[in-house]
C-alpha positions in Angstrom: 0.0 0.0 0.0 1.0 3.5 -1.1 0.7 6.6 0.9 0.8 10.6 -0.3 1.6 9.7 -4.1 1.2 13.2 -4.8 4.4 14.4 -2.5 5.8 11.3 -4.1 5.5 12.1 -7.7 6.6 16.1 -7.1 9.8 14.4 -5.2 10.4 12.5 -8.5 9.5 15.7 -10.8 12.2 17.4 -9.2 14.5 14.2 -9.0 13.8 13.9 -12.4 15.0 17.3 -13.6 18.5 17.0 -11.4 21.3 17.0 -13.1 23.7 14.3 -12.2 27.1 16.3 -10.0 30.4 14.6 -10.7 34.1 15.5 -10.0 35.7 17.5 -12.4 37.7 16.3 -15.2 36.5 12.6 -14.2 35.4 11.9 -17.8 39.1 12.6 -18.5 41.4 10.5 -15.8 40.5 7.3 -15.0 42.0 7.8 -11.0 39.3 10.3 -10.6 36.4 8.6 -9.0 33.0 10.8 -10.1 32.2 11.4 -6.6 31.9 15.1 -5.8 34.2 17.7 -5.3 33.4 20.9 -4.8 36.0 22.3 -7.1 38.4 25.4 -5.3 40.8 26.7 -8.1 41.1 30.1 -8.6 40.7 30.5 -12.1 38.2 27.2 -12.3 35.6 27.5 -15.0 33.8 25.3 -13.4 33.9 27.3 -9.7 32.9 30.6 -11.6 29.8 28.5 -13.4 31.8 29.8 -17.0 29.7 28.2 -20.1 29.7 24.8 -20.7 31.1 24.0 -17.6 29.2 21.6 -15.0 26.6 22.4 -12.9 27.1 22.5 -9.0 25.6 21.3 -6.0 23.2 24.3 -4.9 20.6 24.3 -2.9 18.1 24.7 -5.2 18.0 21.5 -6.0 16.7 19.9 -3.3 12.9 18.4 -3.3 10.0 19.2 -1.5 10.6 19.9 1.7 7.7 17.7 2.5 8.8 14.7 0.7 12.2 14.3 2.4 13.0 11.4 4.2 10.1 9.3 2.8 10.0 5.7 2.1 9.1 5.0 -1.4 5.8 3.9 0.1 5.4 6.9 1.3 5.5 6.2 5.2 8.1 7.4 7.4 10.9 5.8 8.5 11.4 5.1 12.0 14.2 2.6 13.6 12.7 0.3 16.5 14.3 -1.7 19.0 11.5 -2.8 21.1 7.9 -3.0 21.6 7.9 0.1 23.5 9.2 2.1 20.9 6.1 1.3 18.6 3.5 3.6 21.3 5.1 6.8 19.5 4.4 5.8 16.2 1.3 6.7 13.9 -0.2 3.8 12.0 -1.2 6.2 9.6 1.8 7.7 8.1 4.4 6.2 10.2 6.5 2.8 9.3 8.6 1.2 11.7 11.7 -0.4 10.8 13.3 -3.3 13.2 17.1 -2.4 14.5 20.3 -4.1 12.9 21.3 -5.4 16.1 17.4 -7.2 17.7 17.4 -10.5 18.0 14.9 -13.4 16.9 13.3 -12.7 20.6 12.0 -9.3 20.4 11.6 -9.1 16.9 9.1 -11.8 17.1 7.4 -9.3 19.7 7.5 -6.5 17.7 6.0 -8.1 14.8 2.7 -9.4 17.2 2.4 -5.9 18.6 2.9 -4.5 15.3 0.4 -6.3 13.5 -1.9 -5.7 17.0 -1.8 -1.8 16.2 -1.7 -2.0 12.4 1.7 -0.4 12.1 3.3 -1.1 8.8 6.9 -3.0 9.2 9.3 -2.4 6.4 11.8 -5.2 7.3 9.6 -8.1 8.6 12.0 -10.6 7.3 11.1 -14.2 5.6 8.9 -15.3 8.2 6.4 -12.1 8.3 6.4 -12.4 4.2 5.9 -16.1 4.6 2.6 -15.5 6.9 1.5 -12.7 4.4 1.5 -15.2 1.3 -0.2 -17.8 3.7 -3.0 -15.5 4.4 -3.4 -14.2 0.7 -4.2 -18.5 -0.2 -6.2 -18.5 2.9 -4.4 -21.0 4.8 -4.2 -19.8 8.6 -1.3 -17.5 9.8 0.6 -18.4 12.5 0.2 -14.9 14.2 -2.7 -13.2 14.7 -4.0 -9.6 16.4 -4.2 -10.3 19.9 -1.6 -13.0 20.3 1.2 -11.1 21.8 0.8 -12.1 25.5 0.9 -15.9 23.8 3.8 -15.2 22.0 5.2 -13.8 25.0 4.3 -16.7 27.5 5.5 -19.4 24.6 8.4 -17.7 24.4 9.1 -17.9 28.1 8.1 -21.3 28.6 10.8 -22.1 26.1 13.5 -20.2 27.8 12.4 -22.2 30.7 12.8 -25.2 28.8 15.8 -24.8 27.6 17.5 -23.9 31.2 15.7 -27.2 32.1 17.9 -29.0 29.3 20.8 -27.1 30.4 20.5 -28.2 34.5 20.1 -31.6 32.7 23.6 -31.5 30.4 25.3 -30.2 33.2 23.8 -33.0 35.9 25.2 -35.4 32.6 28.7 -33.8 32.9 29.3 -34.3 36.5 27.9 -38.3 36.1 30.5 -38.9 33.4 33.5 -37.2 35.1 32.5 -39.3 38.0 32.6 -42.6 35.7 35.7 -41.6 34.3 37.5 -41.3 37.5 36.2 -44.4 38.6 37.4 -46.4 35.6 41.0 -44.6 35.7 40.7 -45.2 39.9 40.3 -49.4 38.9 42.8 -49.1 35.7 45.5 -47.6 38.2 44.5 -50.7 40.5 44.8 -53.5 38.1 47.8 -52.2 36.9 49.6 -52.3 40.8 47.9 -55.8 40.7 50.1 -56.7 37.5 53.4 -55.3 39.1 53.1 -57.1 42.7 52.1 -60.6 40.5 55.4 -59.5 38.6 57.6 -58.9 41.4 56.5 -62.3 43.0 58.0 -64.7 41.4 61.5 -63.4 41.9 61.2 -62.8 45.8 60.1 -66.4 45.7 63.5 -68.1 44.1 65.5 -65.8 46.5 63.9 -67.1 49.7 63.9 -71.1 48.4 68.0 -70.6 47.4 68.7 -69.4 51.5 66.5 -72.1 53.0 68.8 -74.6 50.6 71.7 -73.1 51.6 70.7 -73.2 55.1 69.7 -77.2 54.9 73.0 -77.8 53.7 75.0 -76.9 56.7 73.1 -78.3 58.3 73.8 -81.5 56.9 77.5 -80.7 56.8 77.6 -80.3 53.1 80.0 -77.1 51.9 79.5 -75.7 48.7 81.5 -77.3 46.3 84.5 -74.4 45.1 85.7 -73.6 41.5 89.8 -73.0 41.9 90.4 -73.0 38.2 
């Protein structure tokens, strides 16, 4: 929907007559951008508006001073951040447009209270234009007017939900750090088990040896000696 076409179509009269302000000389060096300069020679032809020269930026170009600022729908422009932003807008020639930096939260919000007060938004984003096509097949929308406090209380219920999952990861965490200790707690154990079962064996052949030696003086038996 279009609003004051006729402030519209004088902005674009005058638009339309506007000569287009470059740089000079930009049409002759390619390392001139045509962005403008206001040019300050002394003798410039084209500071001192000579003939044939270009035309430059005056004042008398601008539009209507109505016109300025409009959207090309012919609302005005107005940056919102939250719902209470929308009270100081006029649904009928004010159009609000949702801040860069809201997330999926509160714009959901300001979309329901928008639609609730008939304020047009200029950036709805895919899922506004997504409801809009619904409604023009006639399948139901997902959003109506009215539904904000039900967006609202969904939305908390699912923050609650998802604290809820996160208690639960954490509660997760702590039970597998547990059963990791205890399985390197019974690792550590096994392997002590191992060394002892190694170190047997050897304590065993020392003590038969002394009680040998010891039951052969005894008997009156010396060991027998090498003297080669």
């Amino acid at each position: 929907m279009v609003i004051n076409e006729e402030l519209l179509q004088a902005r674009k009269k005058v638009a339309h007559r506007r000569p287009k302000f470059v740089r000079q000389e930009s049409w002759r060096y390619d390392r001139l951008a045509e962005s403008w300069r206001r040019p300050k020679g002394k003798d410039n032809k084209m500071r001192r508006q000579l003939s044939g020269a270009p035309r430059l930026v005056k004042i008398g170009y601008r539009g209507p001073k109505k016109a300025r600022g409009l959207h090309p729908s012919g609302y005005t422009d107005n940056l919102v951040f939250n719902v209470k932003d929308l009270g100081r807008l006029d649904p009928a020639g004010d159009a609000a447009r949702i801040g860069h930096a809201v997330g999926q939260r509160k714009r959901l919000l300001i979309l329901a209270e928008a639609r609730n007060k008939g304020i047009k938004v200029l950036n709805p984003g895919k899922e506004q234009k997504a409801e809009e096509a619904s409604e023009i097949k006639g399948e139901p929308s997902i959003m109506k007017k009215g539904e904000t406090t039900e967006v609202s209380n969904e939305l908390r219920a699912e923050d609650a939900g998802d604290e809820d999952e996160m208690e639960e990861g954490e509660l997760d965490l702590e039970v597998e750090e547990n059963d990791n200790e205890k399985l390197k707690d019974n690792e550590n154990i096994q392997e002590e088990k191992r060394a002892q079962a190694e170190d047997k064996p050897q304590h065993e052949g020392t003590e038969e040896r002394k009680n040998r030696s010891a039951a052969g003086n005894q008997n009156g038996h010396k060991p027998e000696r090498n003297d080669t």
